[in-house]
N, C-alpha and C positions, 0 to 999 in steps of 0.2 A: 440248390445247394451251392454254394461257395468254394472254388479253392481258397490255396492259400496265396494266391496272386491276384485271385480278382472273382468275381462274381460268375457260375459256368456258364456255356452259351449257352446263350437264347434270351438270358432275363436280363433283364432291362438295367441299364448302368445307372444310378444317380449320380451328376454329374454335381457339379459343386457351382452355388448361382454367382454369377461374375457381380463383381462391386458396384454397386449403383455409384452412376455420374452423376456430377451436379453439385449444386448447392444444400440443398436439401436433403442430402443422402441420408441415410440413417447410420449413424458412428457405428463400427463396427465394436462387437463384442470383446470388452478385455479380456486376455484369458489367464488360467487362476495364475496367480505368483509361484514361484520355483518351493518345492518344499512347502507349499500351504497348507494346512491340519484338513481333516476333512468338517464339514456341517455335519452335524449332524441333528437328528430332524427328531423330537420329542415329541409324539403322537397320545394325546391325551384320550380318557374315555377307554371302554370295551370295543379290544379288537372285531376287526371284522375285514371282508374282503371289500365292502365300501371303502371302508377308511383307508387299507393299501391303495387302495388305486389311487383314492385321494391323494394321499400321501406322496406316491407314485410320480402321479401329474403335476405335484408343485415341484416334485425333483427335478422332472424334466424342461419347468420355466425358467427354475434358478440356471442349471446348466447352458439352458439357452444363451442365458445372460451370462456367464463364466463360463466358456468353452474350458474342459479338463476341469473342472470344478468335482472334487471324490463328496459327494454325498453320501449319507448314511439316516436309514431310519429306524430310532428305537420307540418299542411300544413302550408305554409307560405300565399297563398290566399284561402285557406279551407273555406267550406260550415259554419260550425259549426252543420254538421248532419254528411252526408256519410263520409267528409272530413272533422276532427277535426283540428281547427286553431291553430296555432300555440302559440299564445296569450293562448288560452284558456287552452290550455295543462299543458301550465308554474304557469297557477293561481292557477287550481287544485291542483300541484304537492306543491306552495307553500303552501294552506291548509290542505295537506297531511302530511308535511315536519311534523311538529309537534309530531303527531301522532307514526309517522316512526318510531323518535330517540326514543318515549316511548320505540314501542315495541323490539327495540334493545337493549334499556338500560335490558331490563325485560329480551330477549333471553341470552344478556352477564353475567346476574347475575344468571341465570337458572343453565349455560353453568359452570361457577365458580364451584357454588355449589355443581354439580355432582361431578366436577374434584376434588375436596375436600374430597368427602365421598367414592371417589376411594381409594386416595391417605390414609384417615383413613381406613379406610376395609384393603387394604392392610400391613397397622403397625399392625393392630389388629392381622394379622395372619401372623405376624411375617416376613413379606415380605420388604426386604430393597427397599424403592424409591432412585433409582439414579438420576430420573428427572423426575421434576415437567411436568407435559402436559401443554401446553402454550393456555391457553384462553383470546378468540378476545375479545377486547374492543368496548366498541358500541362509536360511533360518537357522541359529544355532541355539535356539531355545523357544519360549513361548507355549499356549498351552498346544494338548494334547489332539484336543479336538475342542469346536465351540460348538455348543448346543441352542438351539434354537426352539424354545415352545412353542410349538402350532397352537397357538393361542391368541385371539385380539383382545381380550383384557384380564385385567387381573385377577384371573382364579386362584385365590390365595393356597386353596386347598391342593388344587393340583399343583403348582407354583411347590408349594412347600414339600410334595411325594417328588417333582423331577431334584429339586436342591440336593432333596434326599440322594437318589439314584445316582449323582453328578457326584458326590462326598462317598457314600459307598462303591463307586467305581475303583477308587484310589488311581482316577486319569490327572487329576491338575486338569481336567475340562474346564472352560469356560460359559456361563451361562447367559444369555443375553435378554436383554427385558421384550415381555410379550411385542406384539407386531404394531396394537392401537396403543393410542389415538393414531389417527392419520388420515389426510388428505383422501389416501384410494382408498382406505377403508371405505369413508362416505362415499366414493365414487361406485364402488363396488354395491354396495347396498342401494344406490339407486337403481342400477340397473338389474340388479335380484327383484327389487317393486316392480320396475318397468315390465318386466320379462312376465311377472305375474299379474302385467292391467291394472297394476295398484297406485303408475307413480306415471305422468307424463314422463317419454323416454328424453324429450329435448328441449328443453327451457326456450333456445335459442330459436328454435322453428314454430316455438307456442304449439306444439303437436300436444296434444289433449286426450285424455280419458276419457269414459262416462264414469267409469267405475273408478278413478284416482282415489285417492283417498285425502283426506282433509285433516288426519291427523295421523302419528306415526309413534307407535309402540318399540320402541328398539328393544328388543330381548337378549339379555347378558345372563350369563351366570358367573358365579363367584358372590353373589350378597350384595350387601350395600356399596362396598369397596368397589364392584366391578359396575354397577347400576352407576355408581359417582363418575367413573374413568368414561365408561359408555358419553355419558351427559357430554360430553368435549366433542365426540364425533358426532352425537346426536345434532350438535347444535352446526356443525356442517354438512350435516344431511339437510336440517331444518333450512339453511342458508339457500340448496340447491334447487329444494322444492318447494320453497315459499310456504309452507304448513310445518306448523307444530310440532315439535318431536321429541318425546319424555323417554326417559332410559327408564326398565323394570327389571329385575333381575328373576326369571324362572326357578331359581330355587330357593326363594322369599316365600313362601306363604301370603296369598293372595295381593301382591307386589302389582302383578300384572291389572290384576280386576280394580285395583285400588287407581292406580294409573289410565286404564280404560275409563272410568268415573271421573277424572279429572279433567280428560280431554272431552268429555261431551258435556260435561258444565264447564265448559269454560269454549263450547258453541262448535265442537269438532262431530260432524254426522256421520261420517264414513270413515272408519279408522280401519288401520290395518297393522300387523305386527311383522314387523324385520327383524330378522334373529341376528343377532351380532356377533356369529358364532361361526368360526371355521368348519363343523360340521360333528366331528368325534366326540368331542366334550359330552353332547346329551345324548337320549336318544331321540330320535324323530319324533316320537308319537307325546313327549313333552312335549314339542312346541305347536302339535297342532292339539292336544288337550286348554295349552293355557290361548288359544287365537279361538278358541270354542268358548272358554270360560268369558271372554274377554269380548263376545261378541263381533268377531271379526275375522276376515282374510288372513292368510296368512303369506307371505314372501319365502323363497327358499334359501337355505343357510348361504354364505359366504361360498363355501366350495373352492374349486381348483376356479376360479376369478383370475387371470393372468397378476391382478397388483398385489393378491396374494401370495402369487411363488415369486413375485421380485422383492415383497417386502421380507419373505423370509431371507433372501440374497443379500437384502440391504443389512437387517441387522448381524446379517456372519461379516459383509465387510466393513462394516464399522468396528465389530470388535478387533480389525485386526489393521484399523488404519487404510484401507484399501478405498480408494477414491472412485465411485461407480457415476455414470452417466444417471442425473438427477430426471426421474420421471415426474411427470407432470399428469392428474386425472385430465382425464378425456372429455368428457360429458359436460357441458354446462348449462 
């Protein structure tokens, strides 16, 4: 147990890891902007204690990457107890909004001031300023909160219930486009194959499967719209692992089986199906029903994937102009 000075004796201090030297260091983490709205995190599909965690652990990637970053996650069909709705998240935050820009206005003129009676103290003792220290300005408008779909493609349907929830908030929220297409997408998804013996893990070291697969089922929902967007990461999946790779959308009617039939006339023996899915959207027992139908393996959803909680990072600072440290996939 903790005071309020420090941790009680006997348990162990975490101490704070000193800055790596060097050239190579790894850029330390920006942290949020003075007065920044919070994310807040739109959790698609029937709640559950999966899906918080889920949810949970991309908060805690993004924050990684934004130290003071205020997250927030609404369920899209949320209880309004265990599971906060989504609606409700965005109304609060718009009743907060107000308040916010106060206290930022208050922290940026604090922040002024000091930097002022530096910059005097140091004339007073004869000390030349060559440059002024640069103090953040607090936000004097802008939206309320930005909303972010835990989504990688375009569920038009769920798409069209969060729009909903973001209009009925009456926040002025912001909503920002699902996470795919993208680079860690496919990066992500190879290594969900890998992880499952379905994909060599390393191009570069020729490290090799028995059981790889030779052709690759990407599983989307949302319809044809989402099966079309999927086809753009498909074809950087396909790029990674040298085989074949067709987007099918799980809530088409026989979408998958139809696409399964294509890739073994057209000479693929060992297929396997990659869900193209952050996790909450289905449930489970879809995507091993349609990798049954379909004749094959199956890879496990996207999940809490680290390029996951930074892609959700990426699209809150884009909507807000916020210039982030450009990741790069790993894996080649």
């Amino acid at each position: 147990m903790s005071s309020p000075t420090g941790p009680a004796s006997g348990l162990p201090v975490r101490m704070p890891r000193p800055r790596q030297s060097g050239r190579h260091r790894r850029p330390e983490a920006a942290a949020a902007p003075l007065g920044a709205p919070p994310l807040v995190l739109a959790v698609p599909g029937a709640p559950s204690d999966g899906a918080r965690r889920l949810a949970e652990d991309l908060v805690s990637i993004a924050r990684s990457e934004m130290p003071g970053l205020d997250v927030q996650i609404g369920f899209l069909d949320g209880d309004g107890q265990e599971y906060p709705q989504l609606e409700a998240v965005l109304t609060r935050a718009a009743q907060e909004n107000p308040e916010r820009l106060r206290q930022a206005a208050e922290a940026a003129k604090a922040l002024a001031d000091e930097a002022a009676e530096a910059i005097a103290a140091a004339e007073a003792a004869g000390e030349v300023v060559d440059e002024v220290p640069s103090v953040p300005t607090a936000p004097t408008d802008g939206p309320a909160a930005v909303v972010v779909p835990l989504l990688a493609g375009p569920d038009s349907a769920q798409l069209r219930r969060i729009r909903q929830a973001v209009m009925s908030s009456g926040s002025a929220a912001e909503l920002t486009d699902v996470l795919g297409p993208h680079p860690l997408l496919a990066e992500a998804l190879h290594v969900r194959l890998s992880e499952a013996g379905l994909a060599r893990a390393d191009r570069a070291r020729l490290f090799t499967v028995a059981t790889a697969a030779d052709g690759i089922i990407l599983a989307t929902v949302g319809g044809e719209e989402a099966a079309q967007a999927g086809g753009i990461t498909g074809m950087l999946l396909s790029a990674r692992l040298a085989v074949p790779v067709m987007a099918a959308a799980l809530d088409e009617d026989g979408a998958v089986l139809r696409v399964a039939e294509q890739l073994r006339s057209a000479g693929s023996a060992r297929l396997a199906l990659a869900p193209y899915l952050i996790g909450p959207e289905v449930a489970a027992e879809l995507i091993s029903a349609a990798a049954e139908e379909a004749g094959c393996a199956a890879a496990e959803a996207l999940g809490d994937y680290p390029a996951v909680g930074k892609l959700v990072l990426a699209k809150y600072a884009a909507a807000l102009g916020i210039t982030l440290q450009q990741a790069s996939p790993a894996m080649r």
